[in-house]
N, C-alpha and C positions, 0 to 999 in steps of 0.2 A: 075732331078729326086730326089735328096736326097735333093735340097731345099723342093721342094715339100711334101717330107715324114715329112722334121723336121716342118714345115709347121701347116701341118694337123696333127701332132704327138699335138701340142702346142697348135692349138685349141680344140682337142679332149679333152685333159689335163685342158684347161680352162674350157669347158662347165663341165665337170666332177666334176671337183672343188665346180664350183657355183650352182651343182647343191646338191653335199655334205653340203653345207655351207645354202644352202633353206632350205634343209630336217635337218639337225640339230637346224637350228633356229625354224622351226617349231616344232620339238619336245618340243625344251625348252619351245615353248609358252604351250603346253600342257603339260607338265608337271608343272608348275609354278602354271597355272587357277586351275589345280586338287589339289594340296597343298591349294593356295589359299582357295577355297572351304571348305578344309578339315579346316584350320583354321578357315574361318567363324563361321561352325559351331561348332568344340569346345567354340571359344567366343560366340555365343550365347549360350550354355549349361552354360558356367561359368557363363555367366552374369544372365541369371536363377535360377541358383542356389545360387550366391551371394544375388540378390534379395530375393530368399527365405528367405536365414538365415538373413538378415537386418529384415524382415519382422517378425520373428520368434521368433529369439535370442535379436535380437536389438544391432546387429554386426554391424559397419563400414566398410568401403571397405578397408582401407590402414591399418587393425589393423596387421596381421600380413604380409605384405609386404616385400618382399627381400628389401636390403639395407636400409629400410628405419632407422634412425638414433635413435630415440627414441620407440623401440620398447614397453619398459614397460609401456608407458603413453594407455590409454585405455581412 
């Protein structure tokens, strides 16, 4: 009898597990594609709007870029 209890205690415990570790993996994937997404479109709004101002101003893209090493040259 208490094989049987510790038994079915360790399957229950296993299916419970991998059924935790389904549902969290799937969250991740949804949450991830919805970030995703949300990044998309921020890049495509910047890259619109960078386009604009090259179009515009007659801006480069790397003019004022993080790290980039010579930023004074224009």
């Amino acid at each position: 009898m208490t094989t049987t209890v510790i038994a079915l205690t360790l399957i229950v415990g296993t299916l419970t597990f991998a059924a935790g570790a389904f549902l969290a993996a799937e969250t991740a994937v949804r949450v991830l594609r919805r970030r995703e997404a949300r990044v998309a479109a921020e890049r495509k709004s910047l890259n619109a709007a960078w386009k604009y101002l090259r179009e515009v101003y007659g801006l480069r893209k790397s003019a004022w870029l993080p790290g980039e090493k010579n930023r004074d040259r224009r």
